[in-house]
HTML snippet that shows the backbone in 3Dmol.js (N, CA, C, O; Angstrom):
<script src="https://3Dmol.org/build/3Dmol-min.js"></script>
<div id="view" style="width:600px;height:400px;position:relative"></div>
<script>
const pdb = `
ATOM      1  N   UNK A   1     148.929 116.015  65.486  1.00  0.00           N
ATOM      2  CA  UNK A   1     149.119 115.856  66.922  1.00  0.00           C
ATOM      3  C   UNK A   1     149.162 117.235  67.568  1.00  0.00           C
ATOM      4  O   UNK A   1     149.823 118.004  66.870  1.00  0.00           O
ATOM      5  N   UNK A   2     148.630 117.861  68.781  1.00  0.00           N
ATOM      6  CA  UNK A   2     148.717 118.887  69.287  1.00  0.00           C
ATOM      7  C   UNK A   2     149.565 119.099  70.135  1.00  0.00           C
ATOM      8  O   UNK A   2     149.867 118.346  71.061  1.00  0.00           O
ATOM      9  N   UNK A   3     149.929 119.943  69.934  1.00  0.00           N
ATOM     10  CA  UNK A   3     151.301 120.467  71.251  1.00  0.00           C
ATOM     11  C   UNK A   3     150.602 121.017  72.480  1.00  0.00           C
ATOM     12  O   UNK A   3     149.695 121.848  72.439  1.00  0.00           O
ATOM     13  N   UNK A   4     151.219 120.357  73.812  1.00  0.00           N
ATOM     14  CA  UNK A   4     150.633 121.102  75.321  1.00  0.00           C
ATOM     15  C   UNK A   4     151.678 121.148  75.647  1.00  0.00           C
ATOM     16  O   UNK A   4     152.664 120.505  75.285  1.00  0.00           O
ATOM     17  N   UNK A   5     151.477 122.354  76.769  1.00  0.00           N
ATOM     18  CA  UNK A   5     151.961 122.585  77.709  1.00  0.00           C
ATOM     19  C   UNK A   5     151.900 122.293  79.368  1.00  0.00           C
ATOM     20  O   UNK A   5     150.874 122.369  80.045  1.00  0.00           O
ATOM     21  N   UNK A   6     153.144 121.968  79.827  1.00  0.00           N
ATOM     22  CA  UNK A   6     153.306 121.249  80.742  1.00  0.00           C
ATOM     23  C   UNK A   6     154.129 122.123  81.634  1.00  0.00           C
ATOM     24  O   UNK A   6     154.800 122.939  81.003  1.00  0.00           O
ATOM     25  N   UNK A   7     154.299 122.185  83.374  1.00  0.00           N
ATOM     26  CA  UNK A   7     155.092 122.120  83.976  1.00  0.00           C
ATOM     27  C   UNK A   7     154.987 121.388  85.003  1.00  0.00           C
ATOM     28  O   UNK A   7     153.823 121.125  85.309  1.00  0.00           O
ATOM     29  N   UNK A   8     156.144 120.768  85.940  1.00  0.00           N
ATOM     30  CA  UNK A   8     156.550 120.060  86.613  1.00  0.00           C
ATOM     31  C   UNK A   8     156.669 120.200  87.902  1.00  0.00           C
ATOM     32  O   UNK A   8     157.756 120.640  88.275  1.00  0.00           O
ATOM     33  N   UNK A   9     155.793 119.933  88.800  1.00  0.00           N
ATOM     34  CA  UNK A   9     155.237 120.102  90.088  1.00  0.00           C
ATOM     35  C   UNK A   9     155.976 119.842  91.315  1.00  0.00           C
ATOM     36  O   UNK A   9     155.751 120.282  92.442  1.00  0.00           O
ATOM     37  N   UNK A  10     157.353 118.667  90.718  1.00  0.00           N
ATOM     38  CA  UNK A  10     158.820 118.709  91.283  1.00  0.00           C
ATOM     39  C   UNK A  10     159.791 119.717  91.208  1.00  0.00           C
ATOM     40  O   UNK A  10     160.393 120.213  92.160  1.00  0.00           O
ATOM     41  N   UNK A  11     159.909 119.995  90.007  1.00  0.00           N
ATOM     42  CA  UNK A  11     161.635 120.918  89.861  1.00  0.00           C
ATOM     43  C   UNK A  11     161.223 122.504  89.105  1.00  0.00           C
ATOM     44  O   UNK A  11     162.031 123.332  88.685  1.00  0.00           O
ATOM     45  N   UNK A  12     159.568 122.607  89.096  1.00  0.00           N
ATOM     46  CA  UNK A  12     158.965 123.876  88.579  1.00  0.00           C
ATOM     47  C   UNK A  12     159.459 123.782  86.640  1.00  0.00           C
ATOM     48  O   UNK A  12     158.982 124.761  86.066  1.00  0.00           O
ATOM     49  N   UNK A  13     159.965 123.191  86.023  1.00  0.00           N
ATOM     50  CA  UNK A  13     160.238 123.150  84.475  1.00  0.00           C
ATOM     51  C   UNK A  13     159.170 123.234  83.969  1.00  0.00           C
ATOM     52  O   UNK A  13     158.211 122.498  84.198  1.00  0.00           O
ATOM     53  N   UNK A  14     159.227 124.436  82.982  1.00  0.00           N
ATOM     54  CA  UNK A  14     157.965 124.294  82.275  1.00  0.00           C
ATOM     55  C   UNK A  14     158.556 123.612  80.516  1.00  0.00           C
ATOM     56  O   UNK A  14     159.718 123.735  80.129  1.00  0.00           O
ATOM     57  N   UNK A  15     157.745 123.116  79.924  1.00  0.00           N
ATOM     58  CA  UNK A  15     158.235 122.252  78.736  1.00  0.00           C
ATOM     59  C   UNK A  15     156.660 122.169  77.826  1.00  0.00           C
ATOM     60  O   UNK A  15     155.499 122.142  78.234  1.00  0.00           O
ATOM     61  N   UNK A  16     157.247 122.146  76.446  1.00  0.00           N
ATOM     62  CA  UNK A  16     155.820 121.427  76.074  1.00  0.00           C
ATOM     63  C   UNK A  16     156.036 120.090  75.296  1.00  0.00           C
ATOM     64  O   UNK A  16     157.244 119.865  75.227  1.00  0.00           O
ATOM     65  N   UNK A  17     155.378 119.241  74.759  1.00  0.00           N
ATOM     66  CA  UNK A  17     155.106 118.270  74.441  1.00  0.00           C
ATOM     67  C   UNK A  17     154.214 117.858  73.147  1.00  0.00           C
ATOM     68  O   UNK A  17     153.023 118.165  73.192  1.00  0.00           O
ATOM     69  N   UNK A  18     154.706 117.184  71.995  1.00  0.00           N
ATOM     70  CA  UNK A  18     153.663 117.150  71.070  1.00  0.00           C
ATOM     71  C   UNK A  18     153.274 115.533  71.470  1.00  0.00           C
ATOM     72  O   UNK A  18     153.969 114.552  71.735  1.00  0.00           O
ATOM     73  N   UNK A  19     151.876 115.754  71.379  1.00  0.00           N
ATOM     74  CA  UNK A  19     151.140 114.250  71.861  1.00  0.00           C
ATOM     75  C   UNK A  19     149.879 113.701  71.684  1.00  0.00           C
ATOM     76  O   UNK A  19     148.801 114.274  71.849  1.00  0.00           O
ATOM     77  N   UNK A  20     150.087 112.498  71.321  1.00  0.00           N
ATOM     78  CA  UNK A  20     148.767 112.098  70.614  1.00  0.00           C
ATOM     79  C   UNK A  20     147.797 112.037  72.363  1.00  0.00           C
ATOM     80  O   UNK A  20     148.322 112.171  73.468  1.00  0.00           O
ATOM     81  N   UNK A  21     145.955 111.739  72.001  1.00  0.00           N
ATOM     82  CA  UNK A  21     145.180 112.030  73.171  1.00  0.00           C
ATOM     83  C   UNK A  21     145.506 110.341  73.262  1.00  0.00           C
ATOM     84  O   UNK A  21     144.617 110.085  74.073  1.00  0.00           O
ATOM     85  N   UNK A  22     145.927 109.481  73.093  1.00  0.00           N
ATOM     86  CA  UNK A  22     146.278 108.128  73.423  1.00  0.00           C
ATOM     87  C   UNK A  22     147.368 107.852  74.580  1.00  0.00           C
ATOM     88  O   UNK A  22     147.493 106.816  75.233  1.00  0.00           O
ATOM     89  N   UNK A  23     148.033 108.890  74.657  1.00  0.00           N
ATOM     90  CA  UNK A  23     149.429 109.526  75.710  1.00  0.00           C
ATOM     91  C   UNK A  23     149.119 109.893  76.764  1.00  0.00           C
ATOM     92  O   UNK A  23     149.841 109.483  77.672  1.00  0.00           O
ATOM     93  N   UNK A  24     147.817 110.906  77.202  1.00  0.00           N
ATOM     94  CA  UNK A  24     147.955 111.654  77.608  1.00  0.00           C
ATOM     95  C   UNK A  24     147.920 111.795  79.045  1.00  0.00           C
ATOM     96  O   UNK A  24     147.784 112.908  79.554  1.00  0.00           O
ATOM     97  N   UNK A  25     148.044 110.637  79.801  1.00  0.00           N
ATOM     98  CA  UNK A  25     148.544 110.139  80.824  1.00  0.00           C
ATOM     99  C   UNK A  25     150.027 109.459  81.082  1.00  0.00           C
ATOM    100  O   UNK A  25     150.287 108.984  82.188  1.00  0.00           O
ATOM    101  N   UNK A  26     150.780 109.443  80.233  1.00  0.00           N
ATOM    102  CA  UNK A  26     152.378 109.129  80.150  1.00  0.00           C
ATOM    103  C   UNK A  26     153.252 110.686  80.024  1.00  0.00           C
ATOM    104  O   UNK A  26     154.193 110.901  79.260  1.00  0.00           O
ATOM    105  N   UNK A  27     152.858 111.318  80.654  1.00  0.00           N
ATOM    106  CA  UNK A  27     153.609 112.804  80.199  1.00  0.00           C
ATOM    107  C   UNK A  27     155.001 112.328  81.881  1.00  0.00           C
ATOM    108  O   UNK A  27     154.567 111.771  82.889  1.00  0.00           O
ATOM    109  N   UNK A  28     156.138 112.623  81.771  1.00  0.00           N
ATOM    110  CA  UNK A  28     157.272 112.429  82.658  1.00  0.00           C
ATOM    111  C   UNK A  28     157.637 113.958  82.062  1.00  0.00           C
ATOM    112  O   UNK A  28     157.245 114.377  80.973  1.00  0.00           O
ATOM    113  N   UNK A  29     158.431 114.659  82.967  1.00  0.00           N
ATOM    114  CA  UNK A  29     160.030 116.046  83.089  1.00  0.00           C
ATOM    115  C   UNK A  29     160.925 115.618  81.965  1.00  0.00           C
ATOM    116  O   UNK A  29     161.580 114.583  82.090  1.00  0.00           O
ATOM    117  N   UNK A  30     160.975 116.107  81.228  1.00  0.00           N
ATOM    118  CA  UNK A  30     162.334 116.179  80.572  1.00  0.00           C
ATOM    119  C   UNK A  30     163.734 116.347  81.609  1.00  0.00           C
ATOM    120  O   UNK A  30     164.819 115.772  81.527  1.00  0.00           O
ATOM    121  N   UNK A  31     163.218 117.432  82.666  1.00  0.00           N
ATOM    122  CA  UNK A  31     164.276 117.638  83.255  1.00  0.00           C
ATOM    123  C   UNK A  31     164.510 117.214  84.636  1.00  0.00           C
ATOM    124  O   UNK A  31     165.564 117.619  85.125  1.00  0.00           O
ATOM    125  N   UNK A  32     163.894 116.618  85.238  1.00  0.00           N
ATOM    126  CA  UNK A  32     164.281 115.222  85.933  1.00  0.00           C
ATOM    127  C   UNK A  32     163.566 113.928  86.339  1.00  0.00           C
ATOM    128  O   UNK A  32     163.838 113.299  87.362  1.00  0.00           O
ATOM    129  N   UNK A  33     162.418 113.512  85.249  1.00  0.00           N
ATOM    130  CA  UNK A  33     161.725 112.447  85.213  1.00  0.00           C
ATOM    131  C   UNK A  33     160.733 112.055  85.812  1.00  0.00           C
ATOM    132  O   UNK A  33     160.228 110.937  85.711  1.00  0.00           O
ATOM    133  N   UNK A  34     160.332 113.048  86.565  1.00  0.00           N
ATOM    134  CA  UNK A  34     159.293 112.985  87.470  1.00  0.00           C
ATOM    135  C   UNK A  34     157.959 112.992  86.382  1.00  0.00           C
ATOM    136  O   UNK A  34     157.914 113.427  85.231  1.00  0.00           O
ATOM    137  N   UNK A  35     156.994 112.397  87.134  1.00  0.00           N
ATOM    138  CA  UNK A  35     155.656 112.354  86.583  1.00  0.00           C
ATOM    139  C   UNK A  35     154.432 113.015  87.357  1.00  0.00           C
ATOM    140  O   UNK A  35     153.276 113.031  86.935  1.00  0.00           O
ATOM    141  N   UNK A  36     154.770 113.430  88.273  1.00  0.00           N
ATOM    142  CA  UNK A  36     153.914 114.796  88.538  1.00  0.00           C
ATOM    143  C   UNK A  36     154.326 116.081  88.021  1.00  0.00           C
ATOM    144  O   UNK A  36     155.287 116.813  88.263  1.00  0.00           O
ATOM    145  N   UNK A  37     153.008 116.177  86.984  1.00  0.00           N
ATOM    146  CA  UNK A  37     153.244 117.200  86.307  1.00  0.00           C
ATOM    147  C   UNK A  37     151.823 117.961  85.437  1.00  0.00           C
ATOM    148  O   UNK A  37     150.950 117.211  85.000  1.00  0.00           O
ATOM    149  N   UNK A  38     151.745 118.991  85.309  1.00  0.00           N
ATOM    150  CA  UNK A  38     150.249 119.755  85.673  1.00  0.00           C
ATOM    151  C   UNK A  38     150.119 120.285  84.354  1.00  0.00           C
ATOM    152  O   UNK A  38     150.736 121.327  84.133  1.00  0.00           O
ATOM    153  N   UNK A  39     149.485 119.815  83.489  1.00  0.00           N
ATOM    154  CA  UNK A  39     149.092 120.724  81.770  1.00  0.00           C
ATOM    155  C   UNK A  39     148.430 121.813  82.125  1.00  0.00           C
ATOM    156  O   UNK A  39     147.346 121.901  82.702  1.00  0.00           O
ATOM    157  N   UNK A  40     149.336 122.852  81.647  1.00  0.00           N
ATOM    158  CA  UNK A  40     148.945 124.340  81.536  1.00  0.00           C
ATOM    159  C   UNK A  40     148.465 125.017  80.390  1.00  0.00           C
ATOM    160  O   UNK A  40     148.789 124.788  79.225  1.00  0.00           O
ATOM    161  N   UNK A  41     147.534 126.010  80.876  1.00  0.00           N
ATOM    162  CA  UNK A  41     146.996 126.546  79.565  1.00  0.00           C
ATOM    163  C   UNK A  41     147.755 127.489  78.797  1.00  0.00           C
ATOM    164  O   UNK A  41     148.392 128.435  79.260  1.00  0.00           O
ATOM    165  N   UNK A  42     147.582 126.987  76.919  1.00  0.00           N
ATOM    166  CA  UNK A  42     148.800 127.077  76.135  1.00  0.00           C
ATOM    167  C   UNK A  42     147.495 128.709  75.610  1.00  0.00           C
ATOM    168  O   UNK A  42     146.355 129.172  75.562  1.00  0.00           O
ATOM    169  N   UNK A  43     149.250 128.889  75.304  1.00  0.00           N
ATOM    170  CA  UNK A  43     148.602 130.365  74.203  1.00  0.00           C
ATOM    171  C   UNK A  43     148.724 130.008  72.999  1.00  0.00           C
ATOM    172  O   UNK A  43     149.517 129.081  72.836  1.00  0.00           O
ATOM    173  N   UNK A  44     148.062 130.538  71.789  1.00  0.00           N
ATOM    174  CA  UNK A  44     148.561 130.562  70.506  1.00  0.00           C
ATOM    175  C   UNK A  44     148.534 131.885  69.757  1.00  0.00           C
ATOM    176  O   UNK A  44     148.209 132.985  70.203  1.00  0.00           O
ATOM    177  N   UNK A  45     148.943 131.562  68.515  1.00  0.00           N
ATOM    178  CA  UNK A  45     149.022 132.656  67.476  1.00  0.00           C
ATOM    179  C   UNK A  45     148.364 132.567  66.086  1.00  0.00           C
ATOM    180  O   UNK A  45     147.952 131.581  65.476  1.00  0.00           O
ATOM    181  N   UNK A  46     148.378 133.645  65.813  1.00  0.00           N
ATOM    182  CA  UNK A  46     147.655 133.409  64.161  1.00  0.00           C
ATOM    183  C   UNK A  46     147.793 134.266  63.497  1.00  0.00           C
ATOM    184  O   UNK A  46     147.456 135.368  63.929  1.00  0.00           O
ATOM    185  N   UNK A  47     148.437 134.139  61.941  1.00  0.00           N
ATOM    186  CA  UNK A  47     148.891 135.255  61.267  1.00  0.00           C
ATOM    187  C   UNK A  47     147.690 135.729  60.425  1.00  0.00           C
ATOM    188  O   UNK A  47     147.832 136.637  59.605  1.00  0.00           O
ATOM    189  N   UNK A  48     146.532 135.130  60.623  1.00  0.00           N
ATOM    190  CA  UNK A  48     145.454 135.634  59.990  1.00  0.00           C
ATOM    191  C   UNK A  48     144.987 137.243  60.309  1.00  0.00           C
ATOM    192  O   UNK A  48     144.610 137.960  59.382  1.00  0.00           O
ATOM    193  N   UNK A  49     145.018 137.492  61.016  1.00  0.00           N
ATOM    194  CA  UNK A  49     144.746 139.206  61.545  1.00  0.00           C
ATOM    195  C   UNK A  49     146.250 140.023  62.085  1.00  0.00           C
ATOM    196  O   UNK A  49     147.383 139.664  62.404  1.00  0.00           O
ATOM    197  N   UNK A  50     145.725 140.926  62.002  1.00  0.00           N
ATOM    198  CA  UNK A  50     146.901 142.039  62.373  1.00  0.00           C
ATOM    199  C   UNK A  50     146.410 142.292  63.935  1.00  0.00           C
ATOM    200  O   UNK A  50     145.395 141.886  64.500  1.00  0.00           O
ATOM    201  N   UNK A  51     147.579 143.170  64.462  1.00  0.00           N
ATOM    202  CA  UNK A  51     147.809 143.387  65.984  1.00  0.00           C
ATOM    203  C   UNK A  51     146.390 144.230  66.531  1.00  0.00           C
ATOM    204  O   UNK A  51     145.854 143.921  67.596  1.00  0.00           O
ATOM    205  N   UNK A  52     146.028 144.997  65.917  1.00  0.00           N
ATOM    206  CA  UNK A  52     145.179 146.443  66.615  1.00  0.00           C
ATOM    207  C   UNK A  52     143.757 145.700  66.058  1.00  0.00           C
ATOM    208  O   UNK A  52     142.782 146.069  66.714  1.00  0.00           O
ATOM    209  N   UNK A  53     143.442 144.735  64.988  1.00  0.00           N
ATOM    210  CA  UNK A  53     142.521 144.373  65.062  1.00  0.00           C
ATOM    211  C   UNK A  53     141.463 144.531  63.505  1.00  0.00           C
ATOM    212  O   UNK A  53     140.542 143.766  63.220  1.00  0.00           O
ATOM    213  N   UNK A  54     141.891 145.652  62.731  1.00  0.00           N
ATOM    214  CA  UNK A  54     140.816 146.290  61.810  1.00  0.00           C
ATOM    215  C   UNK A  54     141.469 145.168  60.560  1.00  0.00           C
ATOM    216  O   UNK A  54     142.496 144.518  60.367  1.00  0.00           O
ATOM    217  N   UNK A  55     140.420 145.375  60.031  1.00  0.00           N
ATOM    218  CA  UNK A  55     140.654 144.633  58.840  1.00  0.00           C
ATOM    219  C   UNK A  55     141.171 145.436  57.390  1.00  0.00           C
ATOM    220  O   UNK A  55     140.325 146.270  57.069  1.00  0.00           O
ATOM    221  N   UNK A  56     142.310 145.394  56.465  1.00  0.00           N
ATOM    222  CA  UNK A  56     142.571 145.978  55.720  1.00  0.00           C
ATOM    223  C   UNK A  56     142.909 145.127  54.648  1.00  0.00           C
ATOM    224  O   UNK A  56     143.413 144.005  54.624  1.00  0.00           O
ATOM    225  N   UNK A  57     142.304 146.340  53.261  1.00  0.00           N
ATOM    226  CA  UNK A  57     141.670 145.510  52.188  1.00  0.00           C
ATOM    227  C   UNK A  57     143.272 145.183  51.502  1.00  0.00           C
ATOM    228  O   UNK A  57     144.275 145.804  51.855  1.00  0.00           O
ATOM    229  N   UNK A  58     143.269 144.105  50.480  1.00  0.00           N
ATOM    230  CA  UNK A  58     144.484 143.382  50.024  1.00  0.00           C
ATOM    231  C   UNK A  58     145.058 144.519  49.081  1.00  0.00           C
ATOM    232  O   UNK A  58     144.473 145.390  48.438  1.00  0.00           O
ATOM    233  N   UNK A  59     146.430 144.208  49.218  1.00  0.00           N
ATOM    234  CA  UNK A  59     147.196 144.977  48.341  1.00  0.00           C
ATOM    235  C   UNK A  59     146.892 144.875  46.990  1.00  0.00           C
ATOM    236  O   UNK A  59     146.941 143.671  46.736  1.00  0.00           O
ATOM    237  N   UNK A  60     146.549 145.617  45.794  1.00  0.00           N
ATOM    238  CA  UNK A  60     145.810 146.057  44.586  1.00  0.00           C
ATOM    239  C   UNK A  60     144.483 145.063  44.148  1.00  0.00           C
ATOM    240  O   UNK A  60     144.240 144.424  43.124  1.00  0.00           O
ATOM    241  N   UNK A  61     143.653 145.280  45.604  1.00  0.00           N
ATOM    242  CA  UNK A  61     142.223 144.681  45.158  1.00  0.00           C
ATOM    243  C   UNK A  61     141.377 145.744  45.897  1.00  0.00           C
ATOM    244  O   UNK A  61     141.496 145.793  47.121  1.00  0.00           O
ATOM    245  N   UNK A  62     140.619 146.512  45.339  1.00  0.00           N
ATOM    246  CA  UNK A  62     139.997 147.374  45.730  1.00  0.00           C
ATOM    247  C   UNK A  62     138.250 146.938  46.119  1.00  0.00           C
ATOM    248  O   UNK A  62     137.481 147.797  46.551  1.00  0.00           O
TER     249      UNK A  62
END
`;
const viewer = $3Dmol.createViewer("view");
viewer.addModel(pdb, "pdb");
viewer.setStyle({}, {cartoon: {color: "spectrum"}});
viewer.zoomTo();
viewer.render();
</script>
């Protein structure tokens, strides 16, 4: 299931949500139930690469 991100177009809460695409018109506020509410674009991460970018060879494999 993928996690989105959501905030709430009533009380400004931003929240995310793990949810199947069968849902994805039932999204309500956690923080005060409202159902206007606007999926925002999520960031992610990945421990596959390092910060600056270069690739460095594995520790004792030459």
């Amino acid at each position: 299931m993928p996690m989105f991100e959501y905030s709430c177009n009533a009380c400004s809460f931003r929240f995310e949500k793990l949810q199947k695409s069968a849902e994805a018109g039932k999204v309500e506020c956690p923080a005060c139930g409202s159902a206007d509410v606007k999926k925002e674009l999520s960031t992610f991460s990945s421990s596959a690469g390092s910060s600056s970018g270069s690739c460095a060879p594995a520790p004792g494999g030459g």
